[in-house]
C-alpha positions in Angstrom: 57.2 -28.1 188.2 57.4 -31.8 186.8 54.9 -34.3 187.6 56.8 -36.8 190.5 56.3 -40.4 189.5 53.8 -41.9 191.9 51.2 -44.8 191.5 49.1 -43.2 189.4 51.6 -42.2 186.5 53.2 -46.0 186.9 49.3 -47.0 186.5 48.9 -44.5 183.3 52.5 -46.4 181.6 50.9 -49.5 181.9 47.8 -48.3 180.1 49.5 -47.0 177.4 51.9 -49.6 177.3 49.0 -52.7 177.5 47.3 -50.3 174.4 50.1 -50.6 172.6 50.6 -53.6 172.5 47.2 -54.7 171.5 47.9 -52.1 168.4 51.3 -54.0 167.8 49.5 -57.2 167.5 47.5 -56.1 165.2 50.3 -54.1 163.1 52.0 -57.5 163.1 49.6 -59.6 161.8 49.2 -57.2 158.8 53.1 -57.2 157.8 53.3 -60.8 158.2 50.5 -61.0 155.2 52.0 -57.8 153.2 55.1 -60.2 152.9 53.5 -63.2 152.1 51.5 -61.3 150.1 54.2 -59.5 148.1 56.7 -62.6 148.0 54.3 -64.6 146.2 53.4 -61.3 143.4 57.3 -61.1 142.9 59.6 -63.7 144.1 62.0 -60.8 144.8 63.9 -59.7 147.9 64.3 -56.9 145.8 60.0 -56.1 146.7 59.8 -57.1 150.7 63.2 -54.7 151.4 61.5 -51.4 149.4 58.6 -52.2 151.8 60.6 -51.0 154.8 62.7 -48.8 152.8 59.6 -46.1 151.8 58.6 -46.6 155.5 61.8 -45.2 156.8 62.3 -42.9 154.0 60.0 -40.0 154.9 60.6 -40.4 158.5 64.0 -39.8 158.1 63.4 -36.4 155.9 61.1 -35.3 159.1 63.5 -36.6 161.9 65.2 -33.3 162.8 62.2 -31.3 163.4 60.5 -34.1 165.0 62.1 -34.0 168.4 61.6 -30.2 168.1 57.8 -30.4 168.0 57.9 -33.7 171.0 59.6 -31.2 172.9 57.2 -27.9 172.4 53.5 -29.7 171.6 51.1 -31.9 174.0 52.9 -35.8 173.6 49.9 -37.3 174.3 48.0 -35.4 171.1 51.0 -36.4 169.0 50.5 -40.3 170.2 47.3 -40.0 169.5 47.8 -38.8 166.1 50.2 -41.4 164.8 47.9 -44.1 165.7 44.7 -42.4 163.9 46.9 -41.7 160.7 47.6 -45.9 160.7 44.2 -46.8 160.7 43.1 -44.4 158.1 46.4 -45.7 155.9 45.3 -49.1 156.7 41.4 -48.4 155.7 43.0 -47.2 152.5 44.6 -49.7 151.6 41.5 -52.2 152.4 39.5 -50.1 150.4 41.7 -50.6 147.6 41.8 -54.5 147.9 37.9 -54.7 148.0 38.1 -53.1 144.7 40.8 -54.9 143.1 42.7 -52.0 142.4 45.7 -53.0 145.5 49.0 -53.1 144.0 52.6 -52.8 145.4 53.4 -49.5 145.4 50.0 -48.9 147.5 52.5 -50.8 150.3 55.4 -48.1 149.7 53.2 -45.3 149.9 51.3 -45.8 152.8 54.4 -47.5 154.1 55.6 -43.6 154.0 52.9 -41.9 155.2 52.5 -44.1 158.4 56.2 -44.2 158.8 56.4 -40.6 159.1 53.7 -40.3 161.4 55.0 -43.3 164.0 58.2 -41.2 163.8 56.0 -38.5 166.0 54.5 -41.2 168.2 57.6 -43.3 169.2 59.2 -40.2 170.0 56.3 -38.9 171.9 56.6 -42.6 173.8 60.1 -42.9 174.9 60.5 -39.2 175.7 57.9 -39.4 178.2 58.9 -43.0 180.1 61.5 -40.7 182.0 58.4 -38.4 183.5 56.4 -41.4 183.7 58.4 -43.6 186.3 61.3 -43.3 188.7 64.9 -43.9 187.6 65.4 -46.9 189.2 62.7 -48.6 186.6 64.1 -47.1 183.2 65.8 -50.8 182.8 62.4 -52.4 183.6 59.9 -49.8 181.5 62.9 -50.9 178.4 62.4 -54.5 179.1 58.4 -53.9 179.0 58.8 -52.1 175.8 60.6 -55.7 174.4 57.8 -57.5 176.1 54.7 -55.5 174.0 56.9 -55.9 170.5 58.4 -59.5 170.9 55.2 -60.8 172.8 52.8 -59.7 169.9 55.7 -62.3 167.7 54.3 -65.0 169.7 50.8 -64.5 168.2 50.3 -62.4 165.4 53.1 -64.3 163.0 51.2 -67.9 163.4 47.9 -66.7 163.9 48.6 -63.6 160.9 50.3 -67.4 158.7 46.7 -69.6 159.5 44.2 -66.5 159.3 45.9 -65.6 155.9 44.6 -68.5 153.8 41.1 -68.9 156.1 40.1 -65.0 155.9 42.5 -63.6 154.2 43.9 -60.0 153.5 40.3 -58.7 154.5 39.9 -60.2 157.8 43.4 -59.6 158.5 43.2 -55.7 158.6 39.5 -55.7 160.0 41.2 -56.8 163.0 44.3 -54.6 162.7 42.1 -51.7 163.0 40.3 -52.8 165.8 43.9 -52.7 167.8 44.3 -49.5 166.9 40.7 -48.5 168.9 42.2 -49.9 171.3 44.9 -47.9 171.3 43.7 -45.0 171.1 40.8 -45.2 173.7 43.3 -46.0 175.6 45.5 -42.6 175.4 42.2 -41.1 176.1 41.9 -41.7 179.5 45.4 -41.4 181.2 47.5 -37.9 181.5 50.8 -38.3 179.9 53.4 -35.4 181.9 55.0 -32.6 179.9 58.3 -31.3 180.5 59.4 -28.1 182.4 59.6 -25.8 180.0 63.0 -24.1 179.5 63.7 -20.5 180.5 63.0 -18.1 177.6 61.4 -20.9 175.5 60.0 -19.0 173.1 62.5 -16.8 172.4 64.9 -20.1 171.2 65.0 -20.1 167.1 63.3 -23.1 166.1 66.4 -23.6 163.8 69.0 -23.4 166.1 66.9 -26.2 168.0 67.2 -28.5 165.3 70.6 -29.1 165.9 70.5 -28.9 169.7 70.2 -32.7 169.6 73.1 -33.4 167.4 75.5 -30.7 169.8 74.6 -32.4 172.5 75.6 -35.9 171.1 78.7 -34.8 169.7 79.7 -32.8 172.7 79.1 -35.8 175.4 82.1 -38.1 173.6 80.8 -41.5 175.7 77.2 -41.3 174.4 78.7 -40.5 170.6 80.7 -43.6 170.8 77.8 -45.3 172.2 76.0 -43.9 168.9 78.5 -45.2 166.7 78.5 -48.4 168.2 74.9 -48.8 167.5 75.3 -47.9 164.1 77.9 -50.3 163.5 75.5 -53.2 164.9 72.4 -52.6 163.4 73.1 -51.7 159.8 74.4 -55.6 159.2 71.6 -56.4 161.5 68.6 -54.6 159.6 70.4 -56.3 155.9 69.8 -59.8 157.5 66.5 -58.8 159.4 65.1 -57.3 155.8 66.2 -61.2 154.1 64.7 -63.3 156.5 61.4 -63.7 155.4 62.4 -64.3 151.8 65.2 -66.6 152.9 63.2 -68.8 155.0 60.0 -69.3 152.2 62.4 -70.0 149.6 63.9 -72.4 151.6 60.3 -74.0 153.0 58.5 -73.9 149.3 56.4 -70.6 150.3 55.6 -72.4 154.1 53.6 -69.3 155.7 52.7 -71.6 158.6 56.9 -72.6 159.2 57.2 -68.7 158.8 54.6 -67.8 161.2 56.2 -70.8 163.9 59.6 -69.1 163.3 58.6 -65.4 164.2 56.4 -67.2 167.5 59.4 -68.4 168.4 61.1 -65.2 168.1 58.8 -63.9 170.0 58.9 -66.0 173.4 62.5 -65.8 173.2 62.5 -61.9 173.0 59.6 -62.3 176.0 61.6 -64.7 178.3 64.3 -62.2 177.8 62.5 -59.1 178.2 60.3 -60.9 181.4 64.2 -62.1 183.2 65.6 -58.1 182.5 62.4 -57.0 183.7 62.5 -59.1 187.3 66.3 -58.8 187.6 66.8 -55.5 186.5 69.7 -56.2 184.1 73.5 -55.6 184.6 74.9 -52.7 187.2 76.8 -51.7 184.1 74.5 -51.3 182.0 77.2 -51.1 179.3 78.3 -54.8 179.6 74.9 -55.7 179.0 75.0 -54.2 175.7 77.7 -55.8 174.2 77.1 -59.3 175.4 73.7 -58.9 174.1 74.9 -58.1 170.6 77.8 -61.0 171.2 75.0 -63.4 171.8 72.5 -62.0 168.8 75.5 -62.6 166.5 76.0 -65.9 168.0 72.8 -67.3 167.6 72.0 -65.5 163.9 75.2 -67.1 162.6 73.7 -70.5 163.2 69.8 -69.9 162.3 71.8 -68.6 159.0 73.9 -72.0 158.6 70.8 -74.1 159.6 68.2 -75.8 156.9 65.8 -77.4 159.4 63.1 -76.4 161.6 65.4 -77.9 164.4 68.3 -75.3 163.7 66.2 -72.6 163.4 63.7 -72.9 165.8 66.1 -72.6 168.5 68.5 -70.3 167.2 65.6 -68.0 166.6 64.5 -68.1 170.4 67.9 -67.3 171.5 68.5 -64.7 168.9 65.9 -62.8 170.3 66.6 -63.5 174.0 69.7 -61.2 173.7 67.7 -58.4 172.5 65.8 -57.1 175.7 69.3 -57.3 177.4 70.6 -55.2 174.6 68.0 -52.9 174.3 66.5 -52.0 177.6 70.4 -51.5 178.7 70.8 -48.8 175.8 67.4 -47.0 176.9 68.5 -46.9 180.3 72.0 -45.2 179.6 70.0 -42.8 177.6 67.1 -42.0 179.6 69.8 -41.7 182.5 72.2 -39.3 180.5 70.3 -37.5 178.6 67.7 -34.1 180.9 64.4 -34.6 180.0 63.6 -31.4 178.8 65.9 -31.9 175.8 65.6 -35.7 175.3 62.9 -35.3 172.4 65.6 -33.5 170.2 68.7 -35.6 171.5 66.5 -39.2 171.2 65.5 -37.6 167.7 68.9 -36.8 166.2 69.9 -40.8 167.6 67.2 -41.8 165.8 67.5 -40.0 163.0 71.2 -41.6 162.7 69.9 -45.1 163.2 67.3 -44.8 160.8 69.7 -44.0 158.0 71.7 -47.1 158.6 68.4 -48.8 158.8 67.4 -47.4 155.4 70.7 -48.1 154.0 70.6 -51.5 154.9 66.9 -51.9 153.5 67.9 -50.0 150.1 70.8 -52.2 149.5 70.0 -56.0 151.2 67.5 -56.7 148.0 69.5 -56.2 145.0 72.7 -58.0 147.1 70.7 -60.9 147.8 69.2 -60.8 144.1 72.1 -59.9 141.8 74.9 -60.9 143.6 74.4 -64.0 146.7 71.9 -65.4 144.8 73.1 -65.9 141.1 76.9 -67.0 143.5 75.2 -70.2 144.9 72.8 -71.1 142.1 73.8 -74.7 140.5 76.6 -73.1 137.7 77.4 -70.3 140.5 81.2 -69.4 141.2 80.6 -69.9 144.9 79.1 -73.7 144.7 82.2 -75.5 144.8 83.4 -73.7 147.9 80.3 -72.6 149.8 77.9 -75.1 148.3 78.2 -78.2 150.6 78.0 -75.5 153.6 74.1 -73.4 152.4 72.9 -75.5 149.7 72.5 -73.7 146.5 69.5 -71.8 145.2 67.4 -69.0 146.5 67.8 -69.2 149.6 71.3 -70.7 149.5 72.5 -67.3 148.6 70.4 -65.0 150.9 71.4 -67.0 153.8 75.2 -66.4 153.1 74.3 -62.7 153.0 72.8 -63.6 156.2 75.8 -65.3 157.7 78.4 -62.4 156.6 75.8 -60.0 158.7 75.3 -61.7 162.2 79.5 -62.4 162.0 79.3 -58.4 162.0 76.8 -57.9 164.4 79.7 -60.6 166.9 82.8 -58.3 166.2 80.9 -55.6 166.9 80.2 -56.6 170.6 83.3 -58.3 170.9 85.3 -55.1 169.7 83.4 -52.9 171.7 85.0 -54.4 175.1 88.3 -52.9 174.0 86.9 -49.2 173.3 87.8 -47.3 176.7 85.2 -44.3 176.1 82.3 -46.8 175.4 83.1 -48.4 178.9 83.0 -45.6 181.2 80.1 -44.1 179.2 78.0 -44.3 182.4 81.0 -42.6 184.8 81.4 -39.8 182.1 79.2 -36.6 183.2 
């Protein structure tokens, strides 16, 4: 028999959650000064998109089998594990900076490593929020996830942009791995439920489970257009995500600290959002809620994109991320709800596995775009200057932020197009 949610398993989610979201923190803080870090080597996009390229590389290699083992081995061991590997990778790559041998590719390797290893953790996460709590909180536990990820925005961008030039790179990670003590210490002491296991379990061919996921997508029609959908929206939306960094120091001359107050703002929009979901509970359909989120994230982008102050962006940024709880927590909820528990490590593994390959897409292409083609279109001599020119400015970031533009006026007719797609409405009345 399953565990029944009571107060004691709603008591162990918000341990792990509170753990990691100390860990996030400190996983923030420590991108935030790879980019600055790397931007200032190279000057490239080209360098800061490979970064989360190699990270999703490997993970997408071990995808398939990775909801295989979430849904045979101890979830809580395999948490566990992903946040030990992190810290090792991130001792490593100390290790190599105290003896001046830290160069890029350091950042792709252990990018992979750790990239492959969160794979097993996240997995581990989200298919146990459904054990963890009753139904009729799947929307809030979502909107708690935004909370940890956009909340740790609000602090570890500007604190990560002033700490970088006072302590630097060292100080940086001694703190990132005192997160991840946290997090860990805190797996330690709370039970995380298994599933039921499934009749004649071990007699099921390993093999033929890798594909259960994918079968069970493609055979429920509402939760593959739902799929596709994403897919859609956040390929041009990873392209953009992957320039912004680059975009916004080559428009401020290398500002870390406008950088860091851009990402903070970021972060209490995606909080306000996540804290409104979380109280209200989001939208009956919880359809409707994904497409005006990804209406109002394309909205918003498209003028943080066309903006060249701190008084367009600032804004635009806080109400970008205020669509994405709405967004997000509504998707988890449709899944958590559709999807029997004992088969949601495969079936959230093959979604993921999908996403990640737009994601890694988007990162493999975004640099050399914004390098060889936006960029070179909106220098001074550039064959785009006499038409776009008055509109982003030329330069740098000129360029990147028209690549920027063209991908958050996707992400709109994405959410707008989705409102005429019958299947993708009645995704939550399909069986």
């Amino acid at each position: 028999m399953s565990q029944q949610p009571n107060l004691a398993s709603m008591r162990n989610f918000l341990i792990v959650w509170l753990g990691q979201l100390v860990s996030t923190i400190g996983s923030s803080m420590t991108s935030f000064a790879i980019e600055i870090w790397a931007w200032e080597i190279t000057g490239k996009a080209t360098t800061l998109t490979l970064v989360g390229f190699f990270s999703l590389l490997p993970s997408i290699i071990i995808t398939p089998i990775s909801g295989v083992i979430v849904d045979r081995f101890n979830r809580k061991f395999l948490m566990m594990v992903g946040d030990t590997v992190a810290v090792l990778s991130t001792i490593f790559i100390l290790l190599l900076h105290l003896t001046n041998n830290l160069q890029i590719w350091h950042f792709y390797l252990t990018g992979a490593i750790v990239g492959t290893f969160n794979q097993f953790q996240s997995l581990a996460y989200s298919a146990s929020v459904s054990l963890m709590i009753p139904k009729q909180h799947y929307t809030r536990a979502s909107s708690l996830q935004f909370v940890s990820g956009y909340g740790s925005n609000i602090i570890a961008p500007a604190l990560a942009g002033y700490l970088y030039t006072v302590i630097g790179f060292l100080g940086i990670w001694l703190i990132d791995i005192s997160t991840f003590a946290i997090a860990i210490s805190s797996l330690l002491f709370v039970s995380i439920p298994q599933p039921p296991p499934r009749k004649n379990e071990s007699e099921v061919n390993v093999w033929q489970d890798l594909g259960l996921g994918w079968r069970y997508i493609a055979t429920h029609k509402s939760l593959l257009a739902l799929l596709i959908l994403n897919l859609l929206f956040w390929l041009p939306h990873d392209i953009g995500d992957s320039l912004y960094a680059p975009m916004i120091l080559s428009r401020t001359n290398n500002n870390t600290l406008m950088l860091g107050s851009l990402a903070s703002a970021a972060g209490f929009g995606g909080v306000t959002g996540a804290i409104i979901v979380s109280t209200w509970g989001g939208f009956r359909r919880k359809i409707k809620g994904i497409l005006l989120g990804m209406i109002g994230a394309g909205i918003s982008k498209i003028v943080f994109g066309l903006g060249r102050t701190p008084w367009v962006w600032i804004p635009a940024q806080f109400c970008s991320s205020f669509n994405f709880p709405l967004n997000g927590s509504s998707d988890t909820a449709i899944w958590l709800a559709k999807v029997p528990p004992n088969v949601q490590g495969r079936v959230f593994a093959a979604r993921s596995l999908f996403l990640q390959i737009a994601s890694a897409v988007g990162y493999l292409i975004a640099g050399p775009l914004a390098d060889n083609v936006f960029t070179p279109a909106l220098q001074s001599e550039g064959i785009l200057v006499g038409i776009l020119g008055e509109l982003f400015g030329t330069g740098t970031g000129a360029g990147i932020a028209l690549l920027y533009v063209i991908c958050a006026f996707s992400m709109l007719l994405v959410g707008w197009l989705g409102f005429s797609v019958r299947v993708l409405l009645d995704v939550e009345d399909i069986p």
